[in-house]
N, C-alpha and C positions, 0 to 999 in steps of 0.2 A: 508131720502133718503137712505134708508138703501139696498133698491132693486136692483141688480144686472140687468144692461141691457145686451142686446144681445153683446154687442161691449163692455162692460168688460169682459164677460163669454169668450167671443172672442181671447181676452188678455189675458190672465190670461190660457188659454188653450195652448195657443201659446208660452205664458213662462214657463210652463209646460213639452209641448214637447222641447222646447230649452234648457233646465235644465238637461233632460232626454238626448236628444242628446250629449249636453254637457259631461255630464257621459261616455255614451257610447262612446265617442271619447277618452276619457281618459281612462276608459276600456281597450278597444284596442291596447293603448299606453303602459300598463300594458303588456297586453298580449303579444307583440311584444319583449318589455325588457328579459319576461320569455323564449322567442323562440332565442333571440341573445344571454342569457345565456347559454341556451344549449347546442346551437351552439359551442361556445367558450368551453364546458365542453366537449363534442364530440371530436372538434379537440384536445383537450390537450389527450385526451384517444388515440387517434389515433397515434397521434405525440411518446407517450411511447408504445404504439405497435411496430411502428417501430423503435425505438430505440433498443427497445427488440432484434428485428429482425438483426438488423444489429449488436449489441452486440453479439449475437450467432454467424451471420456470419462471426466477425472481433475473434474471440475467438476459434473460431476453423481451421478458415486459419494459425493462431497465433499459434496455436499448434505444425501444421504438420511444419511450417516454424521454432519453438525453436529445435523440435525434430530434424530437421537437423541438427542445428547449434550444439545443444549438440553432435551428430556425429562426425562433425568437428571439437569440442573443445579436444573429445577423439584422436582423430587421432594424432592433437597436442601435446598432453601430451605423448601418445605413443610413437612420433618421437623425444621429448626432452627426454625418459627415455631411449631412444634407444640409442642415442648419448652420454649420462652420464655425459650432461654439467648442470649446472646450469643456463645459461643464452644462449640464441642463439637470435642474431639480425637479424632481415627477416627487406627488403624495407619496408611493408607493417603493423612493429609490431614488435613485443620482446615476446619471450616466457621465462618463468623465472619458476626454481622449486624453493621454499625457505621452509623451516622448521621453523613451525609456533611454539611457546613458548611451554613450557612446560605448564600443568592447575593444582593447586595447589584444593582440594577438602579436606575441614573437613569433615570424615566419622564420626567421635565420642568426640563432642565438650567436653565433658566431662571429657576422658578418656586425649585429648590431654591437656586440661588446666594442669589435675593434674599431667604430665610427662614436659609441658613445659617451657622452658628457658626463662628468662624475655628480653632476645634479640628478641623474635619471637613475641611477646605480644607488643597491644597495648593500652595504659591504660589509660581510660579516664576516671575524678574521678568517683568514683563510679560504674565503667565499666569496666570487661576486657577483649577485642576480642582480638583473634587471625589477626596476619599481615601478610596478602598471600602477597606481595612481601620481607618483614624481612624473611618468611620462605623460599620462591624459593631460594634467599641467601643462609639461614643456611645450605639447606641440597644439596649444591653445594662441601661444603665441610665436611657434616658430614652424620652421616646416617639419615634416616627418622624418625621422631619422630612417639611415638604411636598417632594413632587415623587418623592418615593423606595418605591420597589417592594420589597419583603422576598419574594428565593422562601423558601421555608423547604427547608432539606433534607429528601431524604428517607432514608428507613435503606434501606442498600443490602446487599445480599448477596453473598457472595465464598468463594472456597475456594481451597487450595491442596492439591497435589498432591506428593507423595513419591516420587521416582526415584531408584533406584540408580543409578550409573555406574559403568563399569569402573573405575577406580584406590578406589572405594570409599567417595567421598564421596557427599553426598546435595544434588541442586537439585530444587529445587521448582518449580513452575509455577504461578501465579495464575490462576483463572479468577474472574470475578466476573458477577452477574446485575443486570441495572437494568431497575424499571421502567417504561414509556416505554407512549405510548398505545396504541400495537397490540399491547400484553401485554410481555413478558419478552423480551428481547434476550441474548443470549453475548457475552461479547465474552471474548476465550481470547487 
């Protein structure tokens, strides 16, 4: 009975297409995954677009808004150099001039080892650097040794700022002005 009747060819057709279907169902399922993928890749694209977009626009509101405040910061430093004080207390802040350290710089590490005094040195075995604060010392009271570069400080300019906050205490903010060759810098 090895003969196929009509009614298994029947079956057996039917399991076939249901197999088939089957497939095809899951296919689809496939393909659906690949399309919500996309999706999700799209929006993240979209999403750094406008971040982009809003980065530019917060970056250069940002700008014209420092560019005033540095104005302002000038104006300040101008009205405490006009006065000649070092400190002036406003409701709203403290404006303060102070003279920042002197900068000690080895121009010719060589030159200064073989002139320097074992007071300026520091010697670790087998080592022996130079001590930028031993030296600000020494040449407080003697002259400059060879090989060594004195920046001198300059007086800098600074303010602070007065904030309320909710529970009632007060933080302050430091703003200070330096200046540098292309004029006066913020740094907040």
């Amino acid at each position: 009975m090895s003969e196929k009747t009509f009614l298994d060819e029947l079956l057996e057709e039917a399991e076939s297409k249901e197999e088939y279907q089957t497939e095809a169902y899951y296919d689809l399922i496939l393909l659906q995954i690949k399309n919500l993928q996309e999706q999700i890749a799209n929006n993240f694209s979209e999403a750094e677009k406008e971040i982009n977009i809003i980065n530019n626009w917060t970056l250069s509101r940002n700008t014209v808004l420092n560019e005033r405040s540095q104005v302002l910061e000038r104006k300040l430093e101008a009205f405490i150099r006009e006065k000649k004080v070092k400190t002036i207390l406003l409701p709203n802040g403290a404006l303060k001039l102070h003279k920042k350290a002197d900068k000690i710089e080895i121009d010719n590490l060589e030159l200064f080892l073989k002139h320097a005094r074992p007071e300026v040195l520091t010697i670790i075995p087998e080592q022996v650097k130079p001590d930028l604060n031993k030296i600000k010392s020494f040449i407080k009271t003697r002259p400059v040794p060879a090989g060594i570069k004195v920046i001198e400080g300059k007086e800098e300019f600074s303010y602070k700022l007065r904030q309320e906050v909710e529970n009632g205490r007060e933080e302050t903010e430091v703003g200070t002005s330096t200046q540098s060759a292309g004029g006066l810098r913020a740094v907040i």
